[in-house]
C-alpha positions as CSV (number, residue, x, y, z in Angstrom):
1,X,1.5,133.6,-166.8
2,X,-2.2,131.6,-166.2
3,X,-2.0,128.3,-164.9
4,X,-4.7,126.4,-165.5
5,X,-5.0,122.5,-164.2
6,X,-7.9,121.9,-166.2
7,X,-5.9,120.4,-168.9
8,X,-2.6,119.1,-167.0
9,X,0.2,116.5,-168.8
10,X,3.5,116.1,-167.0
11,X,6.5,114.9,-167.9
12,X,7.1,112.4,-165.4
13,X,11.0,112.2,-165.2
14,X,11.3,115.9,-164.8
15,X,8.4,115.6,-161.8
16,X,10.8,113.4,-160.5
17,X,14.1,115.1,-160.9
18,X,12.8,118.3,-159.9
19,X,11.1,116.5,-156.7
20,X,7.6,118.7,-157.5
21,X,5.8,116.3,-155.1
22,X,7.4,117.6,-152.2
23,X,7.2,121.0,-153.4
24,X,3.8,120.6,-153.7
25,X,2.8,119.1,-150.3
26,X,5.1,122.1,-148.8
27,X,3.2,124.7,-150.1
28,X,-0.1,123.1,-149.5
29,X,1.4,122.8,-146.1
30,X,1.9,126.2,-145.4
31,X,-1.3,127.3,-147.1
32,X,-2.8,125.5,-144.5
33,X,-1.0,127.1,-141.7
34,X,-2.4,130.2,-143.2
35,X,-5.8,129.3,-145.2
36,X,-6.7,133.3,-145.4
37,X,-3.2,134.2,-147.2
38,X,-4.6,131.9,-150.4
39,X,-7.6,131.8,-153.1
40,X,-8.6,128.3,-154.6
41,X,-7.4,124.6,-153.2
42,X,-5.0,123.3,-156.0
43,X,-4.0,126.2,-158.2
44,X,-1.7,128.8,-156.2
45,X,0.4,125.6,-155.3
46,X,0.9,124.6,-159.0
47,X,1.3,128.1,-160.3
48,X,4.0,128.4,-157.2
49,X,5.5,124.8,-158.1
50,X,5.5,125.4,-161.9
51,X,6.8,129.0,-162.3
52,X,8.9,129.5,-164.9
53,X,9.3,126.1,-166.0
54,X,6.2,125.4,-167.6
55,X,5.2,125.3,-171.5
56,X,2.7,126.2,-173.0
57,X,0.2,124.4,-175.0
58,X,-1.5,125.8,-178.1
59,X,-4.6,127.3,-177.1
60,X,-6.9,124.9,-178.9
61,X,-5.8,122.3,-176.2
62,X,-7.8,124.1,-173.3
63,X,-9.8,126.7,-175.1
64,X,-12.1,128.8,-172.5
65,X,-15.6,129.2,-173.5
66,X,-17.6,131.1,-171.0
67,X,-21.1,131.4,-171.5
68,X,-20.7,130.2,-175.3
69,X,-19.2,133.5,-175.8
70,X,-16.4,131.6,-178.6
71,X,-17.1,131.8,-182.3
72,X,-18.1,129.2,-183.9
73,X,-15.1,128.9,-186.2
74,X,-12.9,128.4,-182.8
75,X,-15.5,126.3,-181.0
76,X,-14.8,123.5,-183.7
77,X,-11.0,124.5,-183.9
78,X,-10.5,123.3,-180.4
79,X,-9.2,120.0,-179.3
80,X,-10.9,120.4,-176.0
81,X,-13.8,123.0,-175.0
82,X,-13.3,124.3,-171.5
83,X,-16.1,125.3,-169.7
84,X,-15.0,127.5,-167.3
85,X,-18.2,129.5,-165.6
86,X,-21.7,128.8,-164.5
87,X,-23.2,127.8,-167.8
88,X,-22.2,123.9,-168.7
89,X,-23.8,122.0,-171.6
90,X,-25.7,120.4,-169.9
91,X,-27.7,123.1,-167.9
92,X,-31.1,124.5,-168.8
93,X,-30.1,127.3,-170.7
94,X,-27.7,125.7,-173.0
95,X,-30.0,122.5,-173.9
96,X,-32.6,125.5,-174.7
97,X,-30.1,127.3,-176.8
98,X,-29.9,123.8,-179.1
């Protein structure tokens, strides 16, 4: 199971049944006690918080595209393009690539 809060949508009366907020601040809590027992800020708490009772989304929805290594066929498939890595549109490179 990857967690991913790049693309994130909630269903608000189960965030509240399931009191996530609290769960949340508790694990951030004791990631802080111990900040060398964790990678990342936000993620290991969600993925902690959310396991096993998360859905997932079709992949078009958050599809990764690292280095504009994604054909082109499921580049304009996606719903939302993900750019997960050090190349973003916007850089150099990319605008080069055009």
């Amino acid at each position: 199971f990857h967690f991913n809060e790049g693309v994130f949508v909630a269903r608000l009366d189960l965030w509240r049944r399931r009191n996530v907020t609290a769960r949340l601040e508790q694990w951030m809590a004791l990631f802080n006690e111990h900040p060398k027992s964790v990678v990342g800020v936000t993620q290991p708490a969600l993925i902690l918080a959310f396991f096993e009772a998360a859905d997932a989304f079709d992949v078009r929805w958050n599809r990764a595209l690292r280095d504009y290594r994604l054909p082109p066929d499921e580049a304009r498939a996606a719903y939302v393009l993900h750019y997960n890595g050090p190349t973003k549109p916007w850089h150099p490179r990319a605008l080069a690539a055009e």
